[in-house]
N, C-alpha and C positions, 0 to 999 in steps of 0.2 A: 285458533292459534296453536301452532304446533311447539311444544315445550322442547329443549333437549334432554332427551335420558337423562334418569335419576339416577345417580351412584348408588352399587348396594351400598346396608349399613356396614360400617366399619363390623371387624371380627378378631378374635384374639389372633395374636402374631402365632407365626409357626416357626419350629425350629428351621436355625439358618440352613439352606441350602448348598451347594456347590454354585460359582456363579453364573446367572443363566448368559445362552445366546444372544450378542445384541441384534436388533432388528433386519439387518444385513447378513448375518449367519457367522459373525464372526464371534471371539471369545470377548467379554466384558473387559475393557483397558484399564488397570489400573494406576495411577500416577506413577506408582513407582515404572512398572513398566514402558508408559506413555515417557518418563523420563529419560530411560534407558532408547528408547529407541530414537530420541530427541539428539542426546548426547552421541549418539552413533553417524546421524544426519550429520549433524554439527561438524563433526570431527572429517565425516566422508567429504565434504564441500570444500572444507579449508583443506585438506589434502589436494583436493582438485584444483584450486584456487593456485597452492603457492608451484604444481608442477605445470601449470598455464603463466605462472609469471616467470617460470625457467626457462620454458621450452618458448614463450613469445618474446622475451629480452633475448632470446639464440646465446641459451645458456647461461646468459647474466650479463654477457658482454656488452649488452645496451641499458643495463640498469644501472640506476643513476645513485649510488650509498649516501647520496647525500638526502634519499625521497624514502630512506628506509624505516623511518617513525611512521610516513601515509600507507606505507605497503602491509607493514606487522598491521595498523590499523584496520587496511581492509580483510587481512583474512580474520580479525576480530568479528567486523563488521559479517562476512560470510556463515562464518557460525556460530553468531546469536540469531541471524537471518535464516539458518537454516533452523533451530534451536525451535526458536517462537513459532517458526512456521509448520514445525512437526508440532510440538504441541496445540496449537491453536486449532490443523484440520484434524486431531485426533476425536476433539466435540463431536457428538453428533449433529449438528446444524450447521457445522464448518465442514464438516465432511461427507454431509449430504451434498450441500452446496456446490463444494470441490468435484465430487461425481458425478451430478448431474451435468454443470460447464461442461467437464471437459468429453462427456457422453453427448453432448451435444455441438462442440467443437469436430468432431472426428465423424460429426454422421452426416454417410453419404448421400443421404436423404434431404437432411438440409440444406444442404450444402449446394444441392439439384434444384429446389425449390425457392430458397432463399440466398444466392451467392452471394450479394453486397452488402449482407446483415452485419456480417462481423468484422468487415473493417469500415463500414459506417458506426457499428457500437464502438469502436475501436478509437474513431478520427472524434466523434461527437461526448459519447462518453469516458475515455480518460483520457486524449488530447484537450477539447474546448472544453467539458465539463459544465455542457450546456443546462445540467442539473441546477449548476448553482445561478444561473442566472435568474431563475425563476425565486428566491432567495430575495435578491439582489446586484442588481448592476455592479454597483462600488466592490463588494464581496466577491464579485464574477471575478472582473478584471484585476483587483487583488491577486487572486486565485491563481491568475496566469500570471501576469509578473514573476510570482514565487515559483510556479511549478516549473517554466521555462528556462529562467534563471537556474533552475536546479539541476533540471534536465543538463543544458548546455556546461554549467560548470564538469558532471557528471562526464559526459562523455569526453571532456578536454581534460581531468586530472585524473581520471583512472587509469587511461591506457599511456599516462604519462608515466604517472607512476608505479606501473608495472613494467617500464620498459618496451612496452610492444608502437610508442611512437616515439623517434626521436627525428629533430633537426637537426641538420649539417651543413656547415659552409665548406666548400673547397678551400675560400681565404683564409679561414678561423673567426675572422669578424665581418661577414658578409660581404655587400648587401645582398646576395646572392645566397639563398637555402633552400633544400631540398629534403622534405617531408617523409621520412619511411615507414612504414607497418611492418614490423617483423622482418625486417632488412632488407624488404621490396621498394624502391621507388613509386612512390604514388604522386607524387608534386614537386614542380620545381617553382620558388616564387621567390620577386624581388620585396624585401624587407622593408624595402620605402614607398613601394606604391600601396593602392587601399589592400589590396589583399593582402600585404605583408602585414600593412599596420591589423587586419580584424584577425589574424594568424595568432600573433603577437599580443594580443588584447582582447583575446577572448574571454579570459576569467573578469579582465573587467567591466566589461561588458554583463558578463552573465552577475556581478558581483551589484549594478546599480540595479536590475531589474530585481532580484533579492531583497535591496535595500530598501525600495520601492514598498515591495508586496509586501515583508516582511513589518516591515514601521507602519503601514495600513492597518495592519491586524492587528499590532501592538496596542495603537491607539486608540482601536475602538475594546479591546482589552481594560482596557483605561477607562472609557467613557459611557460606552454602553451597558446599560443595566442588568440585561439579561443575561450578557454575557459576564461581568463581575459575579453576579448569585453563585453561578455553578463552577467558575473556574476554580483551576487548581496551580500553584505556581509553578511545582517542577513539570507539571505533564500538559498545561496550556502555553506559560508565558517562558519557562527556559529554551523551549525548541526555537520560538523566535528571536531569542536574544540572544542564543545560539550560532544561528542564521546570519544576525546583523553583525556579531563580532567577527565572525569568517570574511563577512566582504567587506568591511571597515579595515581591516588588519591588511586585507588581499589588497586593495586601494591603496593600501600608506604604504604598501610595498613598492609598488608602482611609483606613487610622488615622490619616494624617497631616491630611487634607481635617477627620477629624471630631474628635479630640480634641490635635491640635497646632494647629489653626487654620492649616497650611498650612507649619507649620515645617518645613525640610529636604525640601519636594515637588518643588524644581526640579531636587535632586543624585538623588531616587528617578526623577522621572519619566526625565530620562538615562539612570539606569544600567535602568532598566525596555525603554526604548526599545534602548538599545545590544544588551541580551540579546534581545530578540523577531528583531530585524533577524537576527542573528546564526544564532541558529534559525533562521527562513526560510530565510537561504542556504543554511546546512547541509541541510536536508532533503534536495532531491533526491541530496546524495552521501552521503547516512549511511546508518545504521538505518532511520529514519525514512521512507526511500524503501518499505518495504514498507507501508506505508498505500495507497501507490499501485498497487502490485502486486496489493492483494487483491482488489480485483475482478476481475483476470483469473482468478483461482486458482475465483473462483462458477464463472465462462462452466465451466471446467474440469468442474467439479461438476456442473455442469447435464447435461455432454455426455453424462456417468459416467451418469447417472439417467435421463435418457431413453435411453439407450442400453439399459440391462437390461430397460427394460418395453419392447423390444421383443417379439415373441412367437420371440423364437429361444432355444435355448439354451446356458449358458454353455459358452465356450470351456475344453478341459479339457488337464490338464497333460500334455504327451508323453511323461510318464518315469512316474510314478503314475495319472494320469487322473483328477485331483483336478480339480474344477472352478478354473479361475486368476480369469476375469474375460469380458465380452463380448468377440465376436470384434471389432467394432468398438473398441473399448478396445485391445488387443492388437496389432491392426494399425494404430492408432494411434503405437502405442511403440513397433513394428518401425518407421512411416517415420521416427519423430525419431531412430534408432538408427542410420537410414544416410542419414538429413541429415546428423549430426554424422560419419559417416565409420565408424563404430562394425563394424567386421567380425564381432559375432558375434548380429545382432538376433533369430536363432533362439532365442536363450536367453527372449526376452519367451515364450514358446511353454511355460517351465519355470516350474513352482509355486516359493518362495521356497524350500522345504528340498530342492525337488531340486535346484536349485541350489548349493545349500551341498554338496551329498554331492559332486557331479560333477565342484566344486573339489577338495577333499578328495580325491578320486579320482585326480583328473589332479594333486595335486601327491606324492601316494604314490609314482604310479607313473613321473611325468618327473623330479620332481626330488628326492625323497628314496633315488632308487635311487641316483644321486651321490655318495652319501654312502658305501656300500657299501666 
């Protein structure tokens, strides 16, 4: 049975050093720095942000002052987005990650060998999310409800509220409107047939499939066991209550326009407005931040995949000789094991259960003999 290297023994410290190279060849990041370069991101995105909502409103002319609480919202939402996102690939195992994906997005080698890898990882892994089905069905379908619903909201109230779509009647009250981007005609459609009506009712549309996913999750929030142990309220159950307050409010806006004749729309549209905002900010520091995360987790997937149709074979276990994973794979998780400082990256070298035994092993014999 082959053991992993023994650690020397410990040794007295030595005076501190200057800080070393991290394993990449770059200088050691320290917070303070990692935050400065954070705040610079932040700051460079919402720049970009509010001269895309100048220059696609054609100068302002098409934005709408009455959307300008959801607009200050999103360049909020841009840079705590860009904020979280610098600090989070500064880690080394977020920025290993990060460089591997996008090394493997851009190679022309892959790209030869494997062409429909990465909009199959694309359609499968964060369109269907075929991951969670294996999970469970109820959780799958949840899953899409909520992400579609978000998706489709997303793309109907952003560019609304940047100005870069608006509606136009030639009459002022239709039923006749005409769709533009950036002050291009793209659609003309009549307001009473079905395309007018899914034009017109998109958010609520996107607001019951939310409603849907969203109260799913809640529920078993509620009632599932495993999921009560480890929950947290503001970082599990506020993003969905969240969620359900945005399209309850969005909805009573709607019953209110059509069979209130506008009764009590100014106290919804507020409290409608106060919750969206409030979301946005939240996102980049919640839950809700792994939306943003998953595409790096594809780049990841991708490397995984091209990597085994290499023509080599898999790397095998040092204790059993069980195949583990590519050697590239492996040598991968040895260097993020001694970025983070990790003294024992030989073990990436050990299959999952020889691992479990070799614990077992070592605590039989260092420290259940104590006991003696």
């Amino acid at each position: 049975m082959t053991e992993p290297p023994q650690t020397a023994e410990p040794t007295a410290p030595e005076p501190e050093a200057a800080p070393a190279p991290a394993a990449d060849g770059r200088a050691s990041q320290t917070p303070a720095a990692v935050r400065r370069r954070a705040v610079l991101a932040g700051a460079a995105v919402s720049v970009l942000l509010i001269l895309a909502i100048v220059l696609g409103s054609r100068l302002l002319r098409d934005f709408d002052s009455a959307l300008l609480p959801y607009a200050v919202a999103t360049v909020f939402l841009a840079f705590g987005v860009a904020y979280r996102y610098t600090v989070w690939i500064s880690a080394p195992g977020a920025r290993r990650l990060f460089r591997q994906g996008w090394r493997s997005f851009f190679s022309a080698d892959n790209f030869r060998k494997a062409p429909t890898a990465l909009p199959k990882m694309i359609a499968t892994y964060l369109g269907f999310q075929k991951f969670l089905g294996a999970r469970s069905h109820a959780r799958w379908a949840a899953h899409q409800l909520l992400f579609w619903g978000c998706i489709l909201a997303a793309l109907i109230t952003f560019p609304l509220t940047w100005g870069w779509f608006t509606f136009t009647s030639s009459t002022g009250d239709g039923p006749g409107y005409e769709m533009r981007i950036w002050g291009f005609k793209v659609l003309g459609f009549d307001s009473l047939n079905i395309l007018g009506w899914l034009m017109f009712h998109g958010l609520d549309i996107a607001a019951v499939l939310v409603i849907a996913g969203a109260s799913y999750f809640l529920w078993r929030r509620m009632k599932d066991r495993a999921a009560i142990t480890g929950q947290r309220f503001a970082y599990d159950l506020i993003p969905l209550i969240a969620l359900i307050v945005i399209s309850v409010t969005g909805l009573l806006l709607t019953f209110s326009s059509i069979f209130l004749h506008g009764g009590g729309y100014e106290f919804l549209a507020i409290l409608h407005m106060v919750s969206v905002v409030f979301t946005l900010i939240y996102i980049p520091f919640g839950k809700f931040f792994h939306i943003v995360q998953r595409p790096a987790a594809v780049g990841m997937q991708l490397f995984k995949y091209t990597s085994r149709r290499k023509d080599e074979e898999l790397q095998t276990c040092r204790r059993c000789h069980e195949p583990i994973d590519t050697p590239d794979y492996v040598e991968n998780l040895r260097g993020t094991m001694k970025d983070l400082k990790l003294d024992f990256d030989e073990w990436a070298e050990y299959c999952p259960r020889c691992k479990r035994v070799l614990r077992g092993n070592a605590y039989l014999t260092h420290v259940k003999k104590g006991f003696k």
